[in-house]
N, C-alpha and C positions, 0 to 999 in steps of 0.2 A: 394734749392730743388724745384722739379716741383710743383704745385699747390694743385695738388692732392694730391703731398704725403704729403705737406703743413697740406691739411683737414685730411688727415689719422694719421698724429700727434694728430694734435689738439683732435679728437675725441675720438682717445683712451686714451688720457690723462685729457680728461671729462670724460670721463665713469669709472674711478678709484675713482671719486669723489662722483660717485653712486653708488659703490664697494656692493651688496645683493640685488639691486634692478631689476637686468634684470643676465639672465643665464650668466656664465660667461666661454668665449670662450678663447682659445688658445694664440690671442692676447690679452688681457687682463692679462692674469696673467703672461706673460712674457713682459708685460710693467710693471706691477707694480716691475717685479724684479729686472728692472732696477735702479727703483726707489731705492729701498731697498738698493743698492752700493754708493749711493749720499747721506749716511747719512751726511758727512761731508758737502759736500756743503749746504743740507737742513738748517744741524744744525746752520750754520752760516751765513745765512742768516739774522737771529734778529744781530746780531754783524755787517754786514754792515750797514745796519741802523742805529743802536745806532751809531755809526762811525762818520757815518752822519751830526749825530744829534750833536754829541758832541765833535768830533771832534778827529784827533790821538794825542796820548800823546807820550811822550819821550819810555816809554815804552810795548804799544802797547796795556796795558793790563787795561784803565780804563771802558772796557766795559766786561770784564770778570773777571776780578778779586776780584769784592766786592759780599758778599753773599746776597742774597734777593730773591727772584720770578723768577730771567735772568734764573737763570739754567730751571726752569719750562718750559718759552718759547722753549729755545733750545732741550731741551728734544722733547717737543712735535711737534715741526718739524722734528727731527730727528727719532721718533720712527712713523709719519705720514704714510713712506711707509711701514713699519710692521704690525700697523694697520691693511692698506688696503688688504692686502696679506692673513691679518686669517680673515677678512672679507669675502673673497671670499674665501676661503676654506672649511670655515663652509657651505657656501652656493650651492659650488659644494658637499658638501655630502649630505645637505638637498634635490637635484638634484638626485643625484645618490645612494645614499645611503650606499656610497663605505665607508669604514673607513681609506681608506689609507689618503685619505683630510683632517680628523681630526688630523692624525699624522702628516700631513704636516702642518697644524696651531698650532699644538701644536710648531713645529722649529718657527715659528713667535711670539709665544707668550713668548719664552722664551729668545727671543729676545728681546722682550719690557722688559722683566726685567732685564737683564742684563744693556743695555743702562740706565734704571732709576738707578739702584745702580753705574754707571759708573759716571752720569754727582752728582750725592748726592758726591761721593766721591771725583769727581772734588770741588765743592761747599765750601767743606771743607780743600781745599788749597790741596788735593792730599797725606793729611797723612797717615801714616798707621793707623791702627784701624782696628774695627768690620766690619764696612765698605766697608773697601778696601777687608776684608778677602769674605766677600758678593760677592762683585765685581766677584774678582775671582775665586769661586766656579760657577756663573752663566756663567762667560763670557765662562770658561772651559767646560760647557756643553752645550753653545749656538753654539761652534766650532766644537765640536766633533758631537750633533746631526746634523748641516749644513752641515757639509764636510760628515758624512756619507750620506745624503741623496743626495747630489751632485754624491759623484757614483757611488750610487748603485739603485737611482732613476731618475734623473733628466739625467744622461749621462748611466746608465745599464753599469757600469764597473766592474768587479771583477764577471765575470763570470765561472764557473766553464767549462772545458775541450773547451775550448776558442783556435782555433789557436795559438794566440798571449796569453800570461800569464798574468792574471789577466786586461785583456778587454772583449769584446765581440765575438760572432761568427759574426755576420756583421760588417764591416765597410766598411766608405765609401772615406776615406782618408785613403787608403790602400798604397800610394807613401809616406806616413809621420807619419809610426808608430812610431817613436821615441817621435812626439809632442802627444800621449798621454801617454806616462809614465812620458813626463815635463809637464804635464796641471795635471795631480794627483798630484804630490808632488810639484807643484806649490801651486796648489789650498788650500791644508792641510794646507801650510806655512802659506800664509796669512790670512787663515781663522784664527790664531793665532796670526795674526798681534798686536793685542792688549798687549803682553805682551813688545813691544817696549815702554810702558809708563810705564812699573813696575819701573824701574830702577831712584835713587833719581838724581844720576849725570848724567852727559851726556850732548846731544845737547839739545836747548830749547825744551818747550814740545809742544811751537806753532808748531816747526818745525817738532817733532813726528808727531802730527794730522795731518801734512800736508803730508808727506810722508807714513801715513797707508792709510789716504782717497787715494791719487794717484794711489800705489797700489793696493787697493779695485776696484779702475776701471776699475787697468790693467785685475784684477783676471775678472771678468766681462767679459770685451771685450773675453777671453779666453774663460770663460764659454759658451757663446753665440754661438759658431762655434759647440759645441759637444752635446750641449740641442738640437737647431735646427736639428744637425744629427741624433740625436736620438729619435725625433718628427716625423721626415719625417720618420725613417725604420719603427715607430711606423704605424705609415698610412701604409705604403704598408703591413705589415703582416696583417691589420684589411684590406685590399683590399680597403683603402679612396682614398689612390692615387694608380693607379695601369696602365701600360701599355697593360697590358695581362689579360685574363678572366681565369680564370682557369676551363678546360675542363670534365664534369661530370665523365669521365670516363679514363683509363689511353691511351697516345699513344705510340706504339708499331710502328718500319719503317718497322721492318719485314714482320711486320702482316698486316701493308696496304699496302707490295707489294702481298704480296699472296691475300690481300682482291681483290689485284690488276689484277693478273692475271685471279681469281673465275670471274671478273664482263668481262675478258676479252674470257675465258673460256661458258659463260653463252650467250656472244654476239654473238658468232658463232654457240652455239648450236642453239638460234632464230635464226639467219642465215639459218640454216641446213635447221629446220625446217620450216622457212618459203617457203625456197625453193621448199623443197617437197609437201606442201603444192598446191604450186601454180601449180607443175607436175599432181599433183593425180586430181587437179578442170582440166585443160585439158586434161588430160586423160578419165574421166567423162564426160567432155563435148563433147568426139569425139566419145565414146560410146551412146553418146544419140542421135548427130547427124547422126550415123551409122543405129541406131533402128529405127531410122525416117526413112531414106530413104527406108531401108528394108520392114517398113509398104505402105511406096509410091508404 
């Protein structure tokens, strides 16, 4: 990367770390949502260090598999970019006073609790229980309010008398309507990723985690292309970005060619009249010259 955009990384992934303390702008909270998709990698982050430290076993698993305090760490790197997200949400309504931002921290906070009862029920070797039934009541509403606010707020999808069924009147990837009816029922899917660990048998469940986070990224990278679209039509209807000034009053071609012809109608009448004008001063002046001589 150029230098610049070097420093424009760096900065706005400082200023997440200040997340209530200065207004919080457009980039800002679409860095932190990036954030919010690497829970996986966050969370495991404490696991390569311990790794590290102590080295790999036969079975992969002596740094997560004993109960104590580890799940705490990984939690709280993992629920870090959630956090920061109802941090600034609270902060844009204390800004604006909108309650839509409360609603949208509220999708962050119910986040943070699904993750804590997810990694308590990791903890406990992944049995079923009280636990796990927790798990899944939170994780089931932490998907369902996400994926609804994904599009019906973040992308304005499911609009009513929409060209297209169940999208918007604008769009700007009018060549590729097909990629948003696969970017919806992509996105649902994985936002339900989570139930690829219900199941007792199967492939390892290192190798689950590692295939919902990849996914997670993929849903990401996708979301990114339709937030942004719907960011920018955002701007032109508020006139933020805009090519064109919109005109106080309406234009008509008809009516500025007849405005057309009136100013072309009006330029000959001063024609007329200047004309005559300029007849009747010599006219008047051959009469005044006439009265002179006639007094000589």
């Amino acid at each position: 990367m150029f230098k610049s955009s070097r420093w424009w990384l760096i900065k706005n992934v400082s200023k997440l770390l200040t997340s209530g303390m200065h207004r919080v702008e457009f980039a800002d909270f679409w860095m932190g949502d990036q954030f919010c998709s690497l829970v996986f990698t966050l969370s495991n982050l404490y696991y390569v260090g311990c790794v590290y430290a102590t080295g790999i076993d036969a079975t992969w698993r002596q740094c997560t598999s004993h109960p104590g305090p580890r799940w705490g760490i990984a939690f709280l790197l993992a629920s870090l970019p959630l956090l920061v997200r109802l941090v600034q949400s609270v902060k844009r309504w204390v800004d604006s006073r909108l309650i839509t931002h409360l609603i949208n921290g509220g999708k962050y906070g119910s986040g943070i609790i699904q993750y804590l009862f997810y990694f308590l029920w990791r903890e406990q070797g992944g049995k079923r229980g009280p636990i796990f039934v927790v798990w899944c009541i939170f994780a089931t509403n932490y998907s369902i309010y996400a994926g609804s606010w994904d599009l019906l707020m973040d992308w304005s999808l499911l609009r009513p008398h929409a060209p297209y069924p169940f999208l918007r009147p604008n769009l700007l990837y009018t060549n590729s309507i097909p990629f948003y009816y696969f970017a919806i029922v992509t996105n649902i899917l994985i936002r339900f990723i989570w139930v690829l660990y219900i199941p007792e048998d199967g492939p390892d469940f290192i190798l689950r985690t590692f295939i919902a986070g990849f996914l997670e990224a993929l849903r990401r990278w996708q979301w990114n292309f339709l937030r942004l679209e719907n960011e920018h039509l955002g701007n032109i209807d508020q006139y933020r970005v805009t090519r064109e000034v919109p005109l106080p009053y309406s234009y008509d071609a008809a009516s500025h060619d007849s405005d057309g012809e009136d100013e072309d109608d009006a330029h000959d009448h001063r024609s007329t009249a200047g004309r005559s004008w300029k007849h009747g001063r010599r006219d008047s002046m051959s009469e005044h010259t006439t009265a002179a001589e006639v007094d000589a």
